[in-house]
C-alpha positions in Angstrom: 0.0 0.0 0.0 1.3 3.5 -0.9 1.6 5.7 1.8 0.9 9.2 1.5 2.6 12.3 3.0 0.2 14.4 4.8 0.3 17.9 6.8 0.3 18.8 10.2 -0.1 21.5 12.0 1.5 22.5 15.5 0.2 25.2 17.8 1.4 26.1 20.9 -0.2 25.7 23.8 2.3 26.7 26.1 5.6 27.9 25.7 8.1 25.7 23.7 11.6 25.3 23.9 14.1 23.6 21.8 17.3 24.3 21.9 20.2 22.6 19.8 23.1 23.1 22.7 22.3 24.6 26.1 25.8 25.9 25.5 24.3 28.4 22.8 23.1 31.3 24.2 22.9 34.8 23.7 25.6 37.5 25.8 24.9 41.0 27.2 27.8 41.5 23.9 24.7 40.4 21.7 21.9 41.9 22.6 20.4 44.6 24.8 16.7 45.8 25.8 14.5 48.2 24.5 11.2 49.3 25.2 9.9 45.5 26.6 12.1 44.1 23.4 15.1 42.3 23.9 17.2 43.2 20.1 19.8 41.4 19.1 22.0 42.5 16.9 24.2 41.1 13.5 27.3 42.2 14.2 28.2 42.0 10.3 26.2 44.8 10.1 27.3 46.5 12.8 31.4 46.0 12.0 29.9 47.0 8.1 29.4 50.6 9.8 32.7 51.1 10.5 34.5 51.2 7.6 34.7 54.6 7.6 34.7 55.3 11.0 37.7 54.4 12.9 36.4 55.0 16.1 33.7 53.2 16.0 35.7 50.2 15.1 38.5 51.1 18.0 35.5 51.4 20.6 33.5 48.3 19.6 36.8 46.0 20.0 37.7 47.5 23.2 34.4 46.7 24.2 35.2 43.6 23.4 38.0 42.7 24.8 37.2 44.2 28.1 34.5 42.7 30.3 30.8 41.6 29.1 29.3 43.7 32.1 31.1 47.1 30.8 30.3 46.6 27.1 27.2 48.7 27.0 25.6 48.3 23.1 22.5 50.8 23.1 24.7 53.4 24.3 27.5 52.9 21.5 24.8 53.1 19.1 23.2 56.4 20.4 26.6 57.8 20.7 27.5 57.2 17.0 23.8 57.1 15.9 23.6 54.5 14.8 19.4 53.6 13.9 18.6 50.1 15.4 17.2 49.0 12.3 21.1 49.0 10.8 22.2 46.7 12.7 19.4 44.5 14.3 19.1 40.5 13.1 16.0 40.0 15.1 13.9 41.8 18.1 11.7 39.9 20.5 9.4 40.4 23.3 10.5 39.7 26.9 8.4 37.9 29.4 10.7 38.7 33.1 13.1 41.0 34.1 17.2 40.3 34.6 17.9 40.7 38.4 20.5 43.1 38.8 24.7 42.4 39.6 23.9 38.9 37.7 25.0 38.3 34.1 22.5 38.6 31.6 22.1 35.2 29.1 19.5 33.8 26.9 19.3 30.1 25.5 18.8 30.2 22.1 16.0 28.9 20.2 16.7 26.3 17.5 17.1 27.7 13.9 18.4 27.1 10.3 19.7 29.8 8.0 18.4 32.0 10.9 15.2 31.0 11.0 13.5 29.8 13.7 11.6 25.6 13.5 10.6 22.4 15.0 13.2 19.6 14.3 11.1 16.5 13.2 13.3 14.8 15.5 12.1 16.7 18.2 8.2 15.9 17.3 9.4 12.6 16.7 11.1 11.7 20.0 7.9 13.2 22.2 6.0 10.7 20.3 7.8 7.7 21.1 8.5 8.9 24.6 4.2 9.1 25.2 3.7 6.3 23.0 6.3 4.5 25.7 3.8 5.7 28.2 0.7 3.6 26.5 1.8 0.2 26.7 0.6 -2.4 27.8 1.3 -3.5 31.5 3.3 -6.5 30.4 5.7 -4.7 28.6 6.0 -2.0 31.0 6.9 -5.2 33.3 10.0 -5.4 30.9 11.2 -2.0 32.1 11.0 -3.1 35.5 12.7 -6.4 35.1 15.5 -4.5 33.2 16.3 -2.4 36.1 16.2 -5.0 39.2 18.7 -6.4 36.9 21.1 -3.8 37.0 23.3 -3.8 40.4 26.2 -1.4 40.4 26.6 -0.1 37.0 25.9 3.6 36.9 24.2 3.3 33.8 21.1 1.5 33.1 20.5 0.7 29.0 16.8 0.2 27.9 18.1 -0.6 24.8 17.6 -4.3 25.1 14.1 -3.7 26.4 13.2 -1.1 23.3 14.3 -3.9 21.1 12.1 -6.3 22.6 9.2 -3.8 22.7 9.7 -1.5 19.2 12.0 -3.9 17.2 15.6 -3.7 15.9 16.7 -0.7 14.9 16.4 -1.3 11.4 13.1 -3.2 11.9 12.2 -0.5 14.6 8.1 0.3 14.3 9.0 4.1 14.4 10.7 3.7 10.8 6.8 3.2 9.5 6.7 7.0 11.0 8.2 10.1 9.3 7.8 13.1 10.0 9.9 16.3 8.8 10.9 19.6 10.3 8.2 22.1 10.7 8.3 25.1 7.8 11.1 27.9 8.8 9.7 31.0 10.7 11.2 34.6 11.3 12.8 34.8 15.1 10.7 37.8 15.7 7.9 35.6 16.4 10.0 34.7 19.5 9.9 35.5 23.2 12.1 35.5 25.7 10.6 33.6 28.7 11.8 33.8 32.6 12.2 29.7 34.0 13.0 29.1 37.8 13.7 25.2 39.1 11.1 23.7 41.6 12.8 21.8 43.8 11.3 19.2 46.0 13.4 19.6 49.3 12.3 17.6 52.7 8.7 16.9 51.7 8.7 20.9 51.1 8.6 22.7 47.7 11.5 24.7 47.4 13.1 27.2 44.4 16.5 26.9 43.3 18.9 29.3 44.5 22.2 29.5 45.6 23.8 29.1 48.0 20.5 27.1 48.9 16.9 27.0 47.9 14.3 29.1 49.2 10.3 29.6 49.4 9.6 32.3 47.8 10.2 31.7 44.1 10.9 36.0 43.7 14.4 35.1 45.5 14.9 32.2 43.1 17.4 32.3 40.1 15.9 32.4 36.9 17.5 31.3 33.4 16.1 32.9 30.2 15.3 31.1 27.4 14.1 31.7 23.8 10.9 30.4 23.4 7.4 30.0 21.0 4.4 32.0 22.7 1.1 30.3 22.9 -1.1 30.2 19.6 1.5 30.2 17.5 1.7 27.9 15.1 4.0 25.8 12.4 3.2 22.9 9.6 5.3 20.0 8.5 5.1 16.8 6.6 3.9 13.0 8.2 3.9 9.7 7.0 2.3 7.4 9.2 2.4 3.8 6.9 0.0 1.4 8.0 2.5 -0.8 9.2 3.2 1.4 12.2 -0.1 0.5 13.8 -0.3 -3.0 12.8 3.3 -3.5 14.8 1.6 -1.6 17.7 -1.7 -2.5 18.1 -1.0 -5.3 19.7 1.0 -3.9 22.6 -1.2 -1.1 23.3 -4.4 -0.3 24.4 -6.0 1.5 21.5 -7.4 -0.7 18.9 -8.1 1.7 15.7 -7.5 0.3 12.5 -7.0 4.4 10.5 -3.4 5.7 11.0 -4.1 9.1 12.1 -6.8 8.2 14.3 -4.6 5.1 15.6 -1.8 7.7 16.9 -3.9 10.4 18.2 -6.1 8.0 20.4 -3.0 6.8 21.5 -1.0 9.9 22.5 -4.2 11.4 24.1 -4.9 8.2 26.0 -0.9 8.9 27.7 -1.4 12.5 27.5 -4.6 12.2 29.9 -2.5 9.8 32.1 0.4 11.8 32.4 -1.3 15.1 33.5 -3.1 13.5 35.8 0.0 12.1 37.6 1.8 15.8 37.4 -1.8 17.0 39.1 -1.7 14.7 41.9 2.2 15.6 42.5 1.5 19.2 42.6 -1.7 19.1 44.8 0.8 17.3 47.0 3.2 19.7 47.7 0.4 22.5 47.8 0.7 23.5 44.5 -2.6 24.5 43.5 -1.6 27.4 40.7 0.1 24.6 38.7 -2.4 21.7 39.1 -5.1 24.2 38.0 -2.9 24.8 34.8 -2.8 21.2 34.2 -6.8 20.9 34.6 -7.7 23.8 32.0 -5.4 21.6 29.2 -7.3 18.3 30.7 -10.8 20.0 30.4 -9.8 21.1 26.2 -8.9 17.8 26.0 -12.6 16.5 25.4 -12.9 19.4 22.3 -9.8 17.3 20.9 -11.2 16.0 17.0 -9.7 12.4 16.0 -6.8 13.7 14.2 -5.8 15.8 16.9 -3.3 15.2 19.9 -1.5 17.2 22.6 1.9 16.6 23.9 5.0 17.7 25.6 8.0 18.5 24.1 11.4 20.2 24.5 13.6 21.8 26.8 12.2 21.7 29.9 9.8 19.7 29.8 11.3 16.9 32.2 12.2 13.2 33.1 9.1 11.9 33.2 7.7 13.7 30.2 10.6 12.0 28.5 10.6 8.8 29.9 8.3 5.6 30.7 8.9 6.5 34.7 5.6 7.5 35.2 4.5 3.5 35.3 7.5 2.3 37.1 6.8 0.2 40.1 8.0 2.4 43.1 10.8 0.6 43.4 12.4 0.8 39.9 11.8 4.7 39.8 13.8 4.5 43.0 16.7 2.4 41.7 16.8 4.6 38.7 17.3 7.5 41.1 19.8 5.6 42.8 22.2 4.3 40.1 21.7 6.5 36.9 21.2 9.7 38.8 23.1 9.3 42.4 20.0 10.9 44.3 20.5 10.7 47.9 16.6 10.8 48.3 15.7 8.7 45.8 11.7 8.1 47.5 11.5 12.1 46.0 12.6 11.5 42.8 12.1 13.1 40.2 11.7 16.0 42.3 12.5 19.4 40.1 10.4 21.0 37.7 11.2 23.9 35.5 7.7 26.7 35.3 7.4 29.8 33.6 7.5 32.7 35.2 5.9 36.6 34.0 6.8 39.3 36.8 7.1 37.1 39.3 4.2 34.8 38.9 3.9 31.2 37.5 2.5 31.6 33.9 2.9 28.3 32.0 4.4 25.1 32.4 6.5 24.6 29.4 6.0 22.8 26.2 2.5 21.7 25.4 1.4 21.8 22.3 -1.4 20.6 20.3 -0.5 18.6 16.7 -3.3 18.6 14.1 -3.2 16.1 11.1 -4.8 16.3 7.5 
């Protein structure tokens, strides 16, 4: 049977974050703030300028080489005026405010030729991660198994277990699903988004700060990250070959013999799962602002059409968005935290989460999206 290539349709839900290296990020030398816009500038452009101006050149390199807190870009550009729109790649809004005496970075969105997308990979990987999430008990069991195997080694392989659930590698069910990398947008669609760390300290929930964590999450350091606002939206390519649900069906719940429908039932069908776990662990610690998040995106869910799904994916997003951990027996969960990830309380594990802030009051939690197919 010929399988055909079909479109879909992200929208965000919540703020998304991919980024390509963590290490890629944006410097006080890059960028500074204007009127709620953080602009960053192409210094091709800028250096262009200079050609006939010596001491323009001679004042941007000592900037340079001196320290990142000193260089101050807006006011070289005043000084020389210089209009914004010479030298600017890209301007975004900004969601937070940079605490003062700290220095000032920004993790940088994915892009291609400067534009801003969603890797396929990225879509991709979410999928298998909640389609991990909808198996069948038995080969859940096979997680479990895997990991009361393991005894000292500091790294525990599901390999063996993926092959035994999805297939070889080259025989893998997931090679029956393609999907390609969204269509290219303009990084001015972009916002810059304040994240703090919740940290689950002594049955309490803390922030993450240093030298220790505290309560209230205005005292708690923040990291700044490129991100896709909510309602905005992206289209790519899929191929889901019939194939891919006749090597499933059988080890999942869902039993739907159309593609489309066959994967939407079965991401919802996790999705539902999953938010209800990350409810009950918020109500837990007292939470409430977050859990109510997580029930307006369970109460859409219903409005959901049959080629429609919502997941999580990104930076950000967590272990057990990523992961089958979720439906670990107690005891696994708490080996994992013991072996792979050295946790000294491993009955609190996984214990952080990363929120959105906006002025100093949880907005989002990061990620969701919705993923439309026609």
């Amino acid at each position: 049977m010929i399988t055909h290539s079909k479109t879909y349709e992200i929208t965000v839900l919540t703020p998304l974050f991919i980024c390509s290296d963590l290490r890629d990020k944006l410097t006080e030398i890059d960028f500074f703030l204007e009127n709620g816009k953080i602009v960053v500038i192409d210094f091709d452009k800028l250096l262009s300028l200079t050609k006939n101006n010596e001491r323009l050149l001679d004042e941007i390199l000592l900037g340079l080489e001196g320290s990142v807190a000193s260089f101050d870009l807006k006011r070289i550009l005043q000084k020389y005026q210089i209009k914004v729109e010479q030298c600017k790649r890209y301007a975004m809004n900004f969601r937070g405010t940079f605490p003062s005496g700290t220095r000032k970075e920004i993790a940088c969105f994915v892009k291609t030729a400067g534009k801003v997308y969603i890797p396929g990979s990225s879509l991709k990987g979410a999928i298998r991660s909640f389609i991990t999430k909808a198996l069948q008990k038995k080969f859940i069991a096979l997680y479990d198994n895997e990991i009361a195997r393991v005894k000292t080694n500091d790294k525990i392989s599901d390999a063996g277990v993926e092959r035994q659930v999805f297939g070889d590698p080259y025989a893998s069910v997931f090679k029956y699903l393609q999907i390609s990398d969204s269509n290219p947008i303009s990084p001015e669609n972009l916002e810059v988004f304040e994240v703090k760390i919740l940290n689950i300290c002594n049955g309490r929930a803390k922030w993450y700060a240093k030298p220790q964590n505290v309560e209230n999450p205005k005292d708690a350091l923040s990291n700044f990250v490129e991100g896709l606002p909510s309602k905005m939206s992206v289209t790519g390519s899929i191929k889901i070959d019939p194939q891919f649900v006749e090597k499933l069906k059988e080890k999942v719940e869902v039993q739907v013999d159309d593609p489309v429908k066959f994967l939407a039932k079965l991401i919802n069908h996790a999705a539902k799962h999953y938010i209800e776990n990350e409810m009950n662990f918020y109500k837990k610690y007292g939470i409430y602002e977050i859990a109510d998040l997580y029930q307006k995106i369970l109460d859409n869910m219903p409005k959901l059409r049959e080629n429609e799904f919502i997941l999580q994916v990104g930076f950000s997003t967590g272990y057990l968005s990523k992961t089958v951990g979720m439906l670990l027996k107690p005891d696994s969960l708490k080996r994992v935290a013991e072996i792979a990830y050295r946790n000294a309380k491993p009955e609190l594990f996984p214990k952080t989460r990363r929120i959105v802030f906006n002025n100093g009051k949880i907005l989002a939690i990061p990620g969701w999206i919705r993923v439309k197919i026609m």
